[in-house]
N, C-alpha and C positions, 0 to 999 in steps of 0.2 A: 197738791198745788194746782193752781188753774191754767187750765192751755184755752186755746182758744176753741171756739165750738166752731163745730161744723157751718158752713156757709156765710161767718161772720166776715167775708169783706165782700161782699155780694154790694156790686155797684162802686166799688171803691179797690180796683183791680193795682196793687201796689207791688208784681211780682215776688209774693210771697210774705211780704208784710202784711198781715192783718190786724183789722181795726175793729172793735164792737158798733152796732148799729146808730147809734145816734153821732159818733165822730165820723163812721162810714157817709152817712147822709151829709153831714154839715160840709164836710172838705170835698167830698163828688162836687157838690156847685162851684167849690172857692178853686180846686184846684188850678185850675188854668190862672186867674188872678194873683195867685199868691205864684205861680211860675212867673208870670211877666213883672211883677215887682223885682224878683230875683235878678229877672236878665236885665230891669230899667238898675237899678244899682250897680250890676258886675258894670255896665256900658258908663259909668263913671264915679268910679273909685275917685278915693281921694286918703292922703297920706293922714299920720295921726294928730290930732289937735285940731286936724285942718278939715274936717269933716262935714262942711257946712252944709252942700247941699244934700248929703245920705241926712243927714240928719234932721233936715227939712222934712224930706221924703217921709222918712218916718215918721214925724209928728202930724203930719197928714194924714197917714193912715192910719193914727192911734184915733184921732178925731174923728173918723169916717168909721171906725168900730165902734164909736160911744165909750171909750175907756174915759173915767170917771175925774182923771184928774192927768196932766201933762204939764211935767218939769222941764223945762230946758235949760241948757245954761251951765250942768253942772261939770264942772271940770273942764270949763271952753265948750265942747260942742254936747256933752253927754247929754240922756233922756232919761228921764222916771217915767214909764205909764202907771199909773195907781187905778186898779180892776177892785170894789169890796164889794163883797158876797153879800146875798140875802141877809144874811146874820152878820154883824159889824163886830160881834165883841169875837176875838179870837186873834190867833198868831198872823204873822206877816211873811210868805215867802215869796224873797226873788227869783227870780228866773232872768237870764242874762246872756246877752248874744254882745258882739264884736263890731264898730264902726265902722275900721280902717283898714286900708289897702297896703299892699305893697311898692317898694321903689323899682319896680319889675317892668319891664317889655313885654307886652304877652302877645304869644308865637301863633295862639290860636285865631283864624279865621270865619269863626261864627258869626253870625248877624250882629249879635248883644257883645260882642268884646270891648273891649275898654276903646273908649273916645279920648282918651288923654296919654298922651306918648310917656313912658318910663312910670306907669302906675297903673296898677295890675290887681285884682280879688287872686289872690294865687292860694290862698287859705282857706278860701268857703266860707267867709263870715257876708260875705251879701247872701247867701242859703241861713246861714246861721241869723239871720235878723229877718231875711222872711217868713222861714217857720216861727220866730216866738210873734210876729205878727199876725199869721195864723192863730198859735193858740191862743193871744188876747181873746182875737175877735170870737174864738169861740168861748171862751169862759164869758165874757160878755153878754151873749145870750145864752148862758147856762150857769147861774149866778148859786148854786146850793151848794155852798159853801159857807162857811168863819172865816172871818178876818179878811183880808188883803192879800193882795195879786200883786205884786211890779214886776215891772217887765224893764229892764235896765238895759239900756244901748249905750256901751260906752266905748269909748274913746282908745286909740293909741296902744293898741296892747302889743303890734309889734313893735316891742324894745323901748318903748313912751310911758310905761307902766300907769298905763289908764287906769286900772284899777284902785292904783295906790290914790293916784289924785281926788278922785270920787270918794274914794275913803277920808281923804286929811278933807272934803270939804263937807264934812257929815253926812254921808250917806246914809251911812248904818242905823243913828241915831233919827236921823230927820226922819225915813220913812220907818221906824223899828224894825227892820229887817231879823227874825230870828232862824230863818236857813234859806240856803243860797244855792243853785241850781245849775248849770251850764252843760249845753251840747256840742259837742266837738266832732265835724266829719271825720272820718280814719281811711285814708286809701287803704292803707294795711291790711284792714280786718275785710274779713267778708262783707258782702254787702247785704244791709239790714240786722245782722249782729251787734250786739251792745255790751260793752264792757264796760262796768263801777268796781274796781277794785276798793275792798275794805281797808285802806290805805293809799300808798304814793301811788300816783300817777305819773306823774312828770319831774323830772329831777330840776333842783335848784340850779339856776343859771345867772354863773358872776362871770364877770370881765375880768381881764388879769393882763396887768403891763409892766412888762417889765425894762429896766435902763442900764445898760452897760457902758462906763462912762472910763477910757482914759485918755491915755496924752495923743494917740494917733501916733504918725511918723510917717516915712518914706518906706512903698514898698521893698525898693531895694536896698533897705539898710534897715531892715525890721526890727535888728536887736538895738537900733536906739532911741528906740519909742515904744509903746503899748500895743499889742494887737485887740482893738475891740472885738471885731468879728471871730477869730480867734475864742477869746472868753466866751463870745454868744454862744457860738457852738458846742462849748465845753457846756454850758448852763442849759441847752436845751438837752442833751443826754442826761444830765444829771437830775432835771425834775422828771423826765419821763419815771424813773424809777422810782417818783412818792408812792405811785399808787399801785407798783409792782409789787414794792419790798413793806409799805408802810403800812397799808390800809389792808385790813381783815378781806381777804377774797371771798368772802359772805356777804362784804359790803360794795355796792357798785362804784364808779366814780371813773370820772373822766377828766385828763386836761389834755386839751388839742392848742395847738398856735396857729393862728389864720393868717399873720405878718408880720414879718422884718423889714426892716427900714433903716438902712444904714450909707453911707459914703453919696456918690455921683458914679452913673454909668458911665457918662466921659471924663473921668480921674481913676485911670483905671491902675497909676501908681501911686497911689494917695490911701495911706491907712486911717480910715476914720476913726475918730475919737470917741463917737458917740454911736451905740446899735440901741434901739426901740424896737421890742419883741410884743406883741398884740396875741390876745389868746382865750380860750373861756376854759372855765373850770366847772365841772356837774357833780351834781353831789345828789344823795336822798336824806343824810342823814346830817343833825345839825354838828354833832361830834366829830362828824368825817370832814365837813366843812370848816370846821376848825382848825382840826390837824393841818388838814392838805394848806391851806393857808400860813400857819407856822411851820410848816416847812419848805414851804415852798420861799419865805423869807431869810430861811437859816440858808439851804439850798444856793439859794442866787447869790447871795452876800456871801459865802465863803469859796464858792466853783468862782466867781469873780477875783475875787481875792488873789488866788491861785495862780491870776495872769496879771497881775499888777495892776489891778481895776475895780472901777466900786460897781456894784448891782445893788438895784433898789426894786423894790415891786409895790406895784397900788394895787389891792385885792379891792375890786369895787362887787359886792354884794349888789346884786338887782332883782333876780324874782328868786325868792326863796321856793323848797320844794311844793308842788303841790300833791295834797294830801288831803284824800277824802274821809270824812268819820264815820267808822263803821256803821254805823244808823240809816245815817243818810244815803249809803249809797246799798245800803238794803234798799231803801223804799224807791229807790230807782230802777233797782233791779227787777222788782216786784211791780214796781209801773210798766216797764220793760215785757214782762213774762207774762201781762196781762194781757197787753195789744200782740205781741208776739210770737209766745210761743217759748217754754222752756229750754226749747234746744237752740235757742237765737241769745243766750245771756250769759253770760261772763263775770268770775268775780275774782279770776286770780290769773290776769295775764297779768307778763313781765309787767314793769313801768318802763316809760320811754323817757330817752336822756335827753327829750327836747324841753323848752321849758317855757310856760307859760303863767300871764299876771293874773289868771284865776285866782292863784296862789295865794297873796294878799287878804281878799275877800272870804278862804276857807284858814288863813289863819288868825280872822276875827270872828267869824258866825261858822257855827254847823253846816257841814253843805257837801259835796259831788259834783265832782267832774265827771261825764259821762262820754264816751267814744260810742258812735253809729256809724259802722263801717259801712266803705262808699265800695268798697275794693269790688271787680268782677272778674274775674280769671286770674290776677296777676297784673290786668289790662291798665287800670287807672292809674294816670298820674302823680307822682308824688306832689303832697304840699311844696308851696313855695317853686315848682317847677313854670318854666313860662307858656307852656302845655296843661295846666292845671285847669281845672273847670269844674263845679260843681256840680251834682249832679240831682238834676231837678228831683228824681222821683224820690229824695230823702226828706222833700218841702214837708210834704202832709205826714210823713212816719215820725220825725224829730217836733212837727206841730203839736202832736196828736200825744207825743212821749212826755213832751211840758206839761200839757193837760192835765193827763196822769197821776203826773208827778206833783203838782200843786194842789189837784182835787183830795192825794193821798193826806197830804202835808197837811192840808183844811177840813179834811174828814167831810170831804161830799159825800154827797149821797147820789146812786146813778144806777140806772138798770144794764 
């Protein structure tokens, strides 16, 4: 297996990331430029759909690379860059980074922090759209390659399911996409570590609501009415235990509840009629996702029951699991341990019970999800925190990993 040789990042000092000579060259120049793109984007986020000026920005810079063909437009704010090789006839791999921000305050004080109050990069996707514009620009001028390059900027992936939308408006088809690529910071993992599990990555992530509905009454005369809240709380014991007593403990799976919503603070003798229970459910497997589902509608409807009350539940399905195919996230791994180093690659950590609209995209093309841990001591931020911040020097290693990763796909040729 190949590790890296002796003095391969000579001029391209990436604290223990190494890169081969001609990527070492090409990002030594860019580096500083593909930093200040990072930090012109974090300094104005913009929520999902609503992406107008990142996605400016980037069609700018696809332009200023010479990439061959730029789509806008799809899905509200989404981009196609179209990069084709020296040789045209051959396969088409995307490679795909993340729009949109969060509804977040952010707490940090840096120069480049967000300009617009309650919207925040708290996920790393302004680093995630700088690096795949990095690798454009270098396959660009390193063109020995089959087939086609896109580079896909899309829209809404927190909870807007960007992915799907770009899908129902032919993505796949328009540019023939036959595998699909994406890099994800990890505060978790060490930092420059890479993890492709041959498999789940990320667990499927539905919404789940639930309605406890009766007559109400007077707190002080309870026994001549319904107690809703009462029932709620018999119903939230009683689903906790689908996934105790139901589900294979070989199988993972989660359901948490984020809120109830029931009566008036100042009716504080007044038994309300109606509780709304708000909550998500995580799954990896599509049978476990099943189950937990019918039971979670037997569950509510009969613990309801029980207190003279109806329960109902809407199981809204939204990102299904993500799951990489074993192929694919070989060849990632293997892009990985080229620039890297075999002791920096991963193919069989846990999956995590977050969930993400990748998902979509890998359950119609071949393709991998890839983790490039940002983690330094334990130090870094979790995603999604208003402390979060990317961290520049992942620009050129997650650039240079696309690269890679499509030169592999295209069967370049490279010294």
């Amino acid at each position: 297996m190949h590790t890296n040789p002796a003095g391969a990042m000579a001029g391209l000092p990436l604290n223990g990331i190494c890169a081969v000579s001609e990527l070492a060259d090409h990002f030594t120049v860019r580096r500083a430029a593909l930093t200040d793109l990072r930090r012109a984007l974090h300094a104005c986020p913009e929520l999902g759909y609503k992406e107008v000026q990142t996605a400016s920005t980037i069609a700018e810079q696809l332009r200023a690379i010479g990439v061959d063909e730029i789509h806008q437009g799809i899905a509200g704010t989404g981009i196609v860059g179209v990069l084709r090789g020296e040789r045209g006839d051959g396969r088409t791999v995307g490679l795909r980074a993340e729009l949109d921000a969060l509804a977040m305050e952010e707490a940090n004080e840096v120069s480049w922090r967000s300009t617009r109050p309650g919207v925040m990069h708290a996920c790393g996707h302004d680093g995630h759209m700088a690096a795949l514009v990095g690798a454009m620009g270098y396959l660009a001028e390193h063109r020995q390659f089959s087939g086609q390059v896109c580079a896909i900027f899309q829209p809404a992936e927190e909870g807007g399911a960007g992915a799907q939308a770009m899908i129902a408006e032919g993505l796949l088809e328009r540019f023939a996409i036959s595998s699909v690529y994406s890099i994800h910071n990890a505060p978790w993992i060490p930092f420059g570590e890479v993890v492709a599990n041959a498999g789940a990555m990320m667990a499927a992530a539905d919404r789940l609501e639930i309605l406890i509905e009766g007559a109400g009454g007077h707190g002080g005369i309870p026994h001549k009415g319904t107690d809703a809240i009462l029932a709620a709380a018999a119903v939230i014991q009683a689903v906790q235990s689908i996934v105790s007593r139901n589900v294979d403990p070989l199988d993972a799976a989660v359901i948490s509840f984020g809120g109830i919503s029931a009566g008036s603070m100042e009716q504080y003798n007044v038994l309300p009629g109606r509780v709304r229970i708000i909550g998500t459910v995580r799954t990896f497997r599509a049978e476990v996702q099943d189950l937990i589902e019918e039971l979670l509608r037997r569950a509510v409807a009969n613990t309801a029951a029980a207190f003279d009350t109806r329960g109902s539940v809407n199981f809204m399905r939204r990102y299904p699991a993500t799951v990489n195919a074993p192929e694919k996230a070989e060849i990632a791994l293997s892009a990985a341990e080229g620039l890297f180093g075999a002791n920096k690659i991963h193919k069989d950590m846990p999956p995590s019970t977050a969930g993400e609209d990748f998902a979509f995209l890998l359950q119609a093309v071949p393709g991998a999800y890839i983790w490039l841990g940002q983690g330094s001591g334990g130090q870094s931020e979790s995603l999604h925190s208003p402390r979060y911040d990317f961290d520049d020097r992942l620009i050129v290693p997650a650039a240079a990993l696309f690269v890679r990763i499509a030169e592999k796909e295209l069967a370049a040729r490279h010294t």
